[in-house]
Structures are given as C-alpha cells and as structure tokens.
C-alpha positions as CSV (number, residue, x, y, z in Angstrom):
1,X,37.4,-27.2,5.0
2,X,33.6,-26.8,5.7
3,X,33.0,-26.6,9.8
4,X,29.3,-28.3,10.7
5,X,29.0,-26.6,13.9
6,X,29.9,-23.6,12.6
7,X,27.5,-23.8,9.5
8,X,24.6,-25.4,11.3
9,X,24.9,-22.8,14.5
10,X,25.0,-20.0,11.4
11,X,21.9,-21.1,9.8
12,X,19.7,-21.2,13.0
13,X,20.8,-17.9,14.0
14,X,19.8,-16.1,10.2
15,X,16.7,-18.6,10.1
16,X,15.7,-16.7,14.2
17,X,16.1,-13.3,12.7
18,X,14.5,-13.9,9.8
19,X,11.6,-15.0,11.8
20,X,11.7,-12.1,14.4
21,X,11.7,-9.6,12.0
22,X,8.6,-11.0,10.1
23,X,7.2,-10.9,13.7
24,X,7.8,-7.6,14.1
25,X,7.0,-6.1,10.9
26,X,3.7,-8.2,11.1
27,X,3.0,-7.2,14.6
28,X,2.2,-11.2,15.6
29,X,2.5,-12.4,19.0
30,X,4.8,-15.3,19.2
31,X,6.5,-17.7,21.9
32,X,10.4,-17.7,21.8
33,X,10.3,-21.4,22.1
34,X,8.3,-21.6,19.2
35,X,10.9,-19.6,16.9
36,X,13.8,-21.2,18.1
37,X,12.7,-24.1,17.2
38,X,11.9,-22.9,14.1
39,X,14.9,-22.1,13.3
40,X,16.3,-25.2,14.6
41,X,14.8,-26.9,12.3
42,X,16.0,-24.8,9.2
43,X,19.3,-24.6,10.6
44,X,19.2,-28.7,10.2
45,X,18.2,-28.1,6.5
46,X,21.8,-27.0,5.7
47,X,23.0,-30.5,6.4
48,X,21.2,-32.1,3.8
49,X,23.3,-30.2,1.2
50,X,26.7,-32.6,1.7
51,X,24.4,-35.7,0.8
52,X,23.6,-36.5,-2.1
53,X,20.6,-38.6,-1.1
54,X,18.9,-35.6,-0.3
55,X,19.2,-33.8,-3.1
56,X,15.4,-33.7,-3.9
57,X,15.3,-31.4,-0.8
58,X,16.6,-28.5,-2.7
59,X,14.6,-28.3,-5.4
60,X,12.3,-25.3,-5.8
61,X,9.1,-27.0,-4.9
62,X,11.1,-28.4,-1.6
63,X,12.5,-25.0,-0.6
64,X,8.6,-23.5,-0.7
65,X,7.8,-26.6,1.1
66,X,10.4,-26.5,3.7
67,X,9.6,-22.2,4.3
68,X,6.2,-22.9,4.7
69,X,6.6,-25.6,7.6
70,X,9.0,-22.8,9.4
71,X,6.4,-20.3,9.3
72,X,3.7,-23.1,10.7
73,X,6.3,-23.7,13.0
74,X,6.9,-20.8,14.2
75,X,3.5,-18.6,14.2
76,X,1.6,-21.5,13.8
77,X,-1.9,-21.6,11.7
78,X,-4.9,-19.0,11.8
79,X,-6.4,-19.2,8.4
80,X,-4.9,-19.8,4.7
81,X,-4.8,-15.4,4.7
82,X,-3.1,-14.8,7.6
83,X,-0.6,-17.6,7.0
84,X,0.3,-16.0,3.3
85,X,1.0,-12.8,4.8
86,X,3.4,-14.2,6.7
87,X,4.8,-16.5,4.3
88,X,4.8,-13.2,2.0
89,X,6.9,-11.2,4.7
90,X,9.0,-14.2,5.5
91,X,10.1,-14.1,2.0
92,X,10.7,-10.3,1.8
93,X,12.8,-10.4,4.5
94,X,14.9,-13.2,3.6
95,X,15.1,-10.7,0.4
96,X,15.7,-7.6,1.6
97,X,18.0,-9.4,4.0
98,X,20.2,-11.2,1.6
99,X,20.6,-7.8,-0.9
100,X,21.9,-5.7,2.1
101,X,25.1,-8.4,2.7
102,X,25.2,-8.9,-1.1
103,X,25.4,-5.1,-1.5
104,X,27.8,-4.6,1.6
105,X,29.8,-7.5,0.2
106,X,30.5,-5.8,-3.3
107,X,30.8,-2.4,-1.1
108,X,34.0,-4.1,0.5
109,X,35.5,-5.5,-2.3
110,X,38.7,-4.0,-4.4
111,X,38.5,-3.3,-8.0
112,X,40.9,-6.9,-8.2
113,X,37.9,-8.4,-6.4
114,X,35.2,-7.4,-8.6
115,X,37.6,-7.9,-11.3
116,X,38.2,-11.7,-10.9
117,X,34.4,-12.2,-9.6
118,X,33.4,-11.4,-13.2
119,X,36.0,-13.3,-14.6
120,X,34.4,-16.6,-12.5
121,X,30.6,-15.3,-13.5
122,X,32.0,-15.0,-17.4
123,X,33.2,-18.9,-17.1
124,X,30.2,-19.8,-15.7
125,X,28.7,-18.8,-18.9
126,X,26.0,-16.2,-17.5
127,X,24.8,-15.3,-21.0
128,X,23.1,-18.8,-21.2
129,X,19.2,-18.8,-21.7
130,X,18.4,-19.8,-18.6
131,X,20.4,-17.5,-16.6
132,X,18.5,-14.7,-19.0
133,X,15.0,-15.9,-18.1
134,X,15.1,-16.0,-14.5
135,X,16.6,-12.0,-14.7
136,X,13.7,-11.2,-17.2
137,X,11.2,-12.8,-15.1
138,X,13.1,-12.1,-11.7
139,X,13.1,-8.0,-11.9
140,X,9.5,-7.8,-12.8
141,X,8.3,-10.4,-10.0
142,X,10.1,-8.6,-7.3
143,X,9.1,-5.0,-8.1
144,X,5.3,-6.5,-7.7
145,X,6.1,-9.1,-4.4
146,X,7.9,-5.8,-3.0
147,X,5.2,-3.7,-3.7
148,X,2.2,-5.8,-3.2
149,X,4.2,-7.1,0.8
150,X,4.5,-3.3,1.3
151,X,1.1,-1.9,0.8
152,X,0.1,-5.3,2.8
153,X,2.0,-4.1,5.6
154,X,0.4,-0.8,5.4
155,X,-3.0,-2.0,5.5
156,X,-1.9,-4.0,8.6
157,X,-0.6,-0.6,10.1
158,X,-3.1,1.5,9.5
159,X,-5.8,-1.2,11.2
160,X,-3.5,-1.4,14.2
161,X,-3.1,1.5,14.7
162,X,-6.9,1.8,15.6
163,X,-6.5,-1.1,18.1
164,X,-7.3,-1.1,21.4
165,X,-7.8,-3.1,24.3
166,X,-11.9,-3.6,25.7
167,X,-12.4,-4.6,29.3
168,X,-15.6,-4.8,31.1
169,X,-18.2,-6.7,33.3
170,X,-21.8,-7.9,33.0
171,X,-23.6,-8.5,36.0
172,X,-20.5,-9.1,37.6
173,X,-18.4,-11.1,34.9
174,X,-15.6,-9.5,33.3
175,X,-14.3,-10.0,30.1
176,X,-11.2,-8.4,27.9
177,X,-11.3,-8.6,24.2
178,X,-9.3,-6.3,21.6
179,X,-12.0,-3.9,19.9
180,X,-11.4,-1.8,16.3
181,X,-12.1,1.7,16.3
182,X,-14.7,2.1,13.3
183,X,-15.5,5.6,12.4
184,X,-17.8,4.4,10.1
185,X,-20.1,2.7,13.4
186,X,-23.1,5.4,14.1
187,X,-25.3,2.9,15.6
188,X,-27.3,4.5,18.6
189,X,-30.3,2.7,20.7
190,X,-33.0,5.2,19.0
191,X,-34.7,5.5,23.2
192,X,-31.3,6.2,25.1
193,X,-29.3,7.4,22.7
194,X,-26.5,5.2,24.0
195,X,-23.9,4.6,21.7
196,X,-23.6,0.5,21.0
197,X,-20.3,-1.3,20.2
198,X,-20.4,-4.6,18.9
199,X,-18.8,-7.3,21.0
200,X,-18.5,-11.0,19.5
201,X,-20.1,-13.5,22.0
202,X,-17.1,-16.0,22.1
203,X,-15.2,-13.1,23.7
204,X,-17.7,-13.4,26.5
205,X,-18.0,-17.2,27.3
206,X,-20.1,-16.4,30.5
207,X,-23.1,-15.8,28.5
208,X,-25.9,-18.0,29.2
209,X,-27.2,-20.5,26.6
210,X,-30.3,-19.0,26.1
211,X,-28.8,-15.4,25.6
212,X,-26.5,-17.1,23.2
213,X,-29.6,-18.7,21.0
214,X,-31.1,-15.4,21.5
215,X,-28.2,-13.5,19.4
216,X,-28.5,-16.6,16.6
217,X,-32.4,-15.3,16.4
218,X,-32.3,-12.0,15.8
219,X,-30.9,-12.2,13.1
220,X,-33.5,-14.4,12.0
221,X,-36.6,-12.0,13.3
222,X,-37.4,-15.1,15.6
223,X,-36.9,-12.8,19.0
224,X,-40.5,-13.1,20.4
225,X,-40.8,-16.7,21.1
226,X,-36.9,-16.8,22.7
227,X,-37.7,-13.4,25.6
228,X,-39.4,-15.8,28.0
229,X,-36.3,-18.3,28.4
230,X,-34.4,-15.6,29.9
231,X,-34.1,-15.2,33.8
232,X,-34.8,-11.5,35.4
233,X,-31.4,-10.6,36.2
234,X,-30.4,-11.2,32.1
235,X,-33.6,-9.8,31.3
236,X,-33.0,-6.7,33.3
237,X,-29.6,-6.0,31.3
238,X,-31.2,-6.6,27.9
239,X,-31.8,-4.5,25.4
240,X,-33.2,-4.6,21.3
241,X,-32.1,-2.5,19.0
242,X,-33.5,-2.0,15.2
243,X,-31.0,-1.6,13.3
244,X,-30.3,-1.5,9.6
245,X,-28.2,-3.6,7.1
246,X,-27.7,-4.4,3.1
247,X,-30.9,-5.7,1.9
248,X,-32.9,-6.0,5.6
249,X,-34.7,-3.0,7.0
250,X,-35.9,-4.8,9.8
251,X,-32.9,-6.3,11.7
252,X,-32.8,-6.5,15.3
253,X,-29.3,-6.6,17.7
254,X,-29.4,-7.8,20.8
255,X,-27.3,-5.9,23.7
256,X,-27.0,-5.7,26.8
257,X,-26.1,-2.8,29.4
258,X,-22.5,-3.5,31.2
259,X,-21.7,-2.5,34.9
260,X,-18.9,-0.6,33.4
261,X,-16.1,-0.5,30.4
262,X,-12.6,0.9,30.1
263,X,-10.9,1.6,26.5
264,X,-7.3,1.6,26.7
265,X,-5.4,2.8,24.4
266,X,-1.2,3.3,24.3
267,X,-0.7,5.2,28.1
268,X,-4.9,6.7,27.6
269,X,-7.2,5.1,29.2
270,X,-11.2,5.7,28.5
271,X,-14.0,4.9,31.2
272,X,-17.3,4.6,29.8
273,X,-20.8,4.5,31.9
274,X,-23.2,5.0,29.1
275,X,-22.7,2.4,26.4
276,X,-24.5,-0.8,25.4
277,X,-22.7,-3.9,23.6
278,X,-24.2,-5.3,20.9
279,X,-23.5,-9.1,20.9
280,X,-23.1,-10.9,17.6
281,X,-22.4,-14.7,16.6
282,X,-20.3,-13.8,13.9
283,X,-16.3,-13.3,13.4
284,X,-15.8,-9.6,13.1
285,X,-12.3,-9.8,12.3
286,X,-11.1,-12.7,9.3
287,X,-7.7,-13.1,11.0
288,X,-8.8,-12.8,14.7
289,X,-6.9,-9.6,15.1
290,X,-10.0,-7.7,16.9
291,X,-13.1,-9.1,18.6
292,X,-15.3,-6.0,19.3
293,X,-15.7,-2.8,17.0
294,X,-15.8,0.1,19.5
295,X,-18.1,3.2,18.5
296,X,-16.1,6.3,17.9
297,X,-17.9,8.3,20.3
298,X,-17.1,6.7,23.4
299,X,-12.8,8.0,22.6
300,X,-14.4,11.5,23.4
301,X,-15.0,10.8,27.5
302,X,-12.1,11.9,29.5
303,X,-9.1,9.9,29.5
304,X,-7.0,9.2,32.2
C-alpha cells in the first residue's frame, strides 16, 4: 500500500536538502522561501508517477527539464554560467547523495538479501544491451562530471576565499560593494603613489551623470571635452590616471579620492586613508560575485 502523504512529504524533504547542500557547496545566497518552494514543487512531481497520463513527464528530456526549473526556482537566474554550475552541483549531489543510501542499503543487508536481490536483477535480464550501454557509457561520464564539478568548486573556493567586503564614502555618500583581492593589480597614480582599486560604477549609484559619461570616455581618449561638465566639489575629488592595457598604451582611468574605506575581511578589519578608486563601466566579475578588485597593498595597514 503506497501512502501519498507519506511519499509526497518524503520527496520535498530530499528535493530541500538537495538544494541546501548545492547552496552550500556553491556558496550562493538564497531565501528559505524560495527553496521550499522549490522543493514543493518536485515533491508534487512524485505524483505524476501513479498516472498514466503523465507518463511523458518521466522521460529523460522531462527529468532535465523538470531539475532545471527547481534550480530557477530556487536560486533563480544570473547568467547561462552561473546557472550550469548549479545545475552541475545539483546533479552531483543528487549523486553523491543517492550512492551513500545505496551503499548503506547493501551495508545492511544479509548475505540472504544480497542473495535474492541478484536473483530479481538476473530475471530482469541485466545482461541485455541496453543495460550494458548505459554501464559502459555511465562509469566514464561520471568519473569526468565528478571530476570536472570538483575542480569547479575549487575554482569557486579559491576566488572566495579572496573575497571581502568594500565600504566607503565619496563626498559624503557611502556605498558597500564586495571587492576581489587581485595580487596581480600594481596600478599606482604615478604623482601620489596611491594605490587604486577598481570599483564598478553601478556599485555606486550616487554618481552624477556627467561623472558617469566621464568613465564611458576614457576609455575612448575623449576626456578633454567632458572636464568642464563637472561641478567643483566632483572636480575637487577627481583624479586621471594613465594606465596601461593589451593593445593601448595610452589609456586613461578615471578615480576619484574617497573620504575614507574599510576592508573587511573574516573578524579583520582594514581602514584605509590613502587609496583612490578607479571607476569603470564594465562588469568585473561574469557572475556578479565581486564588484570592486581591491589592490593588494592596502591588506598591509593595520587591522583591527
């Protein structure tokens, strides 16, 4: 006798782990009401099983249909490579998950057990070509899924463990962003020798219009014509920096001189006084993990 309830209640509570632990393992910030729900929704999936109706749902091309709108559902969308990591983690846990009861179920089991289990896979005719494909192609496929999800996750790791969070004000307007620790960043205003993080300008939406147009010009070598549109206090904060990139020897950054910036990181906290942020209209991180690539220099003032 199959119990609903029971089944239904079962699935939404496998589908919430499931999507917890790809949560966790990804490091992505999610709402609970967003995972229960859903997990609601493949706990409902179940149900479809005891009608025949619905037997198209459980084909393979309906299963990867149905996983992906649970991971929509649940961490929602940020870009077609963000949203295959975590269909790919999704997936290895659901793996990884389902081995460790299949291996603790055959753990249990009596020699009788495992005895009459292989008398019901023998019936079932496992030798049949079928069954032999999928284990040819099956082994392979998930020594490369496991090892490409793993080294994906390390890559994650290893950038997040470089994170930190940016807080500041400009002329009196604060802003927080997350910033990237790049060791690789030497850029320095060749008069002050200030160090100069990068900061992207939709994490500071107080920026005047002009100052924003500004940014979109430098890149462009257009800066003289674009200085006078700028009022005195702006103008007072401003600085242009040469700087130089693949192919251009003559780039200019605009940045500006903040009131004052904190860098915290774990229980360490970093205030900075000499430090310029160079503004830039472009998405430093393709997933939106980090907004601002701090220079390395400015980890070396005193913590507290």
């Amino acid at each position: 006798m199959v119990y609903i309830d029971l089944l239904f209640a079962q699935n939404v509570l496998i589908d919430y782990l499931l999507l917890s632990l790809t949560s966790i393992w990804r490091t992505e910030p999610v709402k609970k009401w967003r995972m229960w729900a859903a997990a609601v929704l493949g706990g409902t999936y179940v149900l479809f099983f005891f009608y025949l109706r619905f037997g198209f749902l459980y084909t393979f091309l309906a299963k990867i249909c149905f996983s992906c709108i649970l991971v929509l559902l649940a961490f929602g969308f940020a870009g077609w490579r963000p949203f295959f990591r975590l269909l790919a983690t999704f997936y290895m846990t659901a793996f990884v998950m389902g081995g460790c009861v299949m291996a603790l179920y055959w753990l249990l089991q009596s020699q009788v057990d495992v005895l009459y289990a292989f008398r019901f896979l023998r019936s079932a005719d496992m030798m049949q070509c079928s069954v032999l494909g999928v284990l040819a192609v099956g082994y392979p496929f998930s020594w490369w899924f496991s090892r490409w999800t793993y080294r994906s996750l390390q890559r994650q790791k290893l950038v997040f463990d470089q994170l930190l969070q940016v807080a500041g004000t400009v002329l009196g307007h604060r802003f927080q962003c997350t910033g990237l620790v790049d060791t690789g960043n030497q850029l320095y205003d060749p008069i002050s020798r200030m160090p100069v993080m990068l900061v992207e300008v939709a994490a500071m939406p107080f920026l005047p219009a002009p100052l924003v147009r500004m940014v979109d010009a430098a890149s462009e070598g257009r800066l003289d014509e674009m200085l006078d549109t700028l009022d005195d206090a702006w103008a007072s904060q401003l600085r242009i920096i040469p700087y130089r990139t693949v192919g251009r020897a003559d780039a200019w950054l605009v940045a500006l001189r903040p009131d004052g910036l904190s860098l915290q990181m774990g229980e360490r906290r970093y205030d900075v006084r000499r430090v310029l942020i160079g503004l830039t209209s472009v998405s430093l991180s393709p997933d939106g993990t980090y907004q601002a690539i701090v220079h390395p220099s400015l980890l070396q003032y005193q913590a507290s």
